[in-house]
C-alpha positions as CSV (number, residue, x, y, z in Angstrom):
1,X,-7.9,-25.8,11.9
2,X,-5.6,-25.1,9.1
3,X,-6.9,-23.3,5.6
4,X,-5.9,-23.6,2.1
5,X,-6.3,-20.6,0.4
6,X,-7.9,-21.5,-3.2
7,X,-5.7,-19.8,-6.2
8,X,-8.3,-17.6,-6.1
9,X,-8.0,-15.9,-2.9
10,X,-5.0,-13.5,-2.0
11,X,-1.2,-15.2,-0.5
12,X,-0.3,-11.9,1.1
13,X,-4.1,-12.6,3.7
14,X,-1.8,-15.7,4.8
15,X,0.1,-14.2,7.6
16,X,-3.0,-12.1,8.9
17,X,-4.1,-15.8,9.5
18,X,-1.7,-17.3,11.4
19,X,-2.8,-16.7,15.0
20,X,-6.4,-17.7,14.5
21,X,-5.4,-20.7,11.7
22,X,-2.1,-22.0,12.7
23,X,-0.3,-23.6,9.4
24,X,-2.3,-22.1,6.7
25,X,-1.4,-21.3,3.4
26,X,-2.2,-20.3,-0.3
27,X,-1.9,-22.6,-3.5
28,X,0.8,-20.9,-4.9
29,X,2.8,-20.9,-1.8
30,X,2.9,-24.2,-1.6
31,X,3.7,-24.9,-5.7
32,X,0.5,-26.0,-6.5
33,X,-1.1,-22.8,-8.9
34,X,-1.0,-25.5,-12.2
35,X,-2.4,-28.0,-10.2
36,X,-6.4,-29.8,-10.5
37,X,-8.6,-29.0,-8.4
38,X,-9.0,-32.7,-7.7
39,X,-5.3,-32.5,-6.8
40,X,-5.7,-29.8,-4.8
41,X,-8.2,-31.7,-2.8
42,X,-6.2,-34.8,-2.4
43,X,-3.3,-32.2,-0.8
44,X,-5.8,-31.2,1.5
45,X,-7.2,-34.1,2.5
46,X,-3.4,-35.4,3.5
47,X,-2.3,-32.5,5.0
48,X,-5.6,-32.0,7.2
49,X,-6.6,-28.5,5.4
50,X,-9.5,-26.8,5.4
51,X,-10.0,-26.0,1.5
52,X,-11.3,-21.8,1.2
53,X,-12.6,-20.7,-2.2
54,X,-14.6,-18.2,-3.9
55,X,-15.8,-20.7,-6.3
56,X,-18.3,-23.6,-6.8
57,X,-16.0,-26.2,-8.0
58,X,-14.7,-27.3,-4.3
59,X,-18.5,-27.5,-3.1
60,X,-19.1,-29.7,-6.0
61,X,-16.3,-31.9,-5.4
62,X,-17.2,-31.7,-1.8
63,X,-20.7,-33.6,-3.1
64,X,-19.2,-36.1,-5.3
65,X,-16.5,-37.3,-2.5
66,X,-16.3,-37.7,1.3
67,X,-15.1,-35.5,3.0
68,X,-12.2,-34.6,4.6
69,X,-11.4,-32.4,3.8
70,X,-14.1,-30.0,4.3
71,X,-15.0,-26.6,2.0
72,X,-15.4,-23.0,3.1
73,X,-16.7,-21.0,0.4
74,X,-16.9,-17.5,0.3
75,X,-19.9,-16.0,-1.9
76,X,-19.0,-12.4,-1.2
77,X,-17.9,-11.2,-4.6
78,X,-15.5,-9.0,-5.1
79,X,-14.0,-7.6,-1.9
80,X,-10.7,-6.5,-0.7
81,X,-8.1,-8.9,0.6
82,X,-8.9,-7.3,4.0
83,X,-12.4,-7.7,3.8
84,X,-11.7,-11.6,2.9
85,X,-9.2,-11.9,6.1
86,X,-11.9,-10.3,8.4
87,X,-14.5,-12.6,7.5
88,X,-12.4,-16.1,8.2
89,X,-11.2,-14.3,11.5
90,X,-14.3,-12.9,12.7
91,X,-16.0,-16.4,11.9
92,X,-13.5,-18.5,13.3
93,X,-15.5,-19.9,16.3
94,X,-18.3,-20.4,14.1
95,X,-16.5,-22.1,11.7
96,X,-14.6,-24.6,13.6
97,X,-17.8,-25.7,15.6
98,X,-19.6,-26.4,12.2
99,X,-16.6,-27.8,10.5
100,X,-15.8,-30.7,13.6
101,X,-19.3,-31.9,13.0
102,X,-18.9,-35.4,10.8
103,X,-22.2,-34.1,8.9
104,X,-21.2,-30.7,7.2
105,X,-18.8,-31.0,4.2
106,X,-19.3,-26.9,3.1
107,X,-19.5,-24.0,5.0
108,X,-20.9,-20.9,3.1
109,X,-19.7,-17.3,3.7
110,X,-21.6,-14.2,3.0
């Protein structure tokens, strides 16, 4: 499963990611930090990403559209970059086996 870090979410977590989310990135890293969100889902949804935001706008779009691709969002508040990293890792499992499902669009992470 490959993530797309949201603009709002930390490039430098991106290579703490790697072994657990092979081909991951960050908005910015890929030229996309001017880009729609809308945009930023079609990306996604071509490239076989797993969209991760802090934000509700991704979980809305994640209603109005099918999905792929499918939505984590994290509604921890503010919390270090390392914080951030240690939730996606220590979630992995959980998150793959309710992402694969065809029913789940968003995953929420507290």
């Amino acid at each position: 499963m490959k993530l797309l870090l949201d603009e709002n979410l930390s490039r430098r977590i991106v290579p703490f990611l790697q072994d657990a989310f092979p081909g991951s990135t960050q908005i910015a890293l890929i030229g996309m930090e001017t880009a729609s969100d809308r945009e930023v889902w079609e990306y996604a949804r071509h490239h076989e990403f797993v969209i991760v935001t802090k934000d509700s706008d991704f979980y809305d779009l994640s209603l109005l559209h099918e999905s792929p691709p499918r939505v984590i969002w994290i509604k921890t508040g503010n919390v270090t970059k390392s914080a951030i990293t240690s939730l996606l890792l220590d979630n992995r499992e959980k998150l793959e086996a309710l992402l694969t499902t065809d029913q789940l669009a968003c995953v929420e992470l507290y």
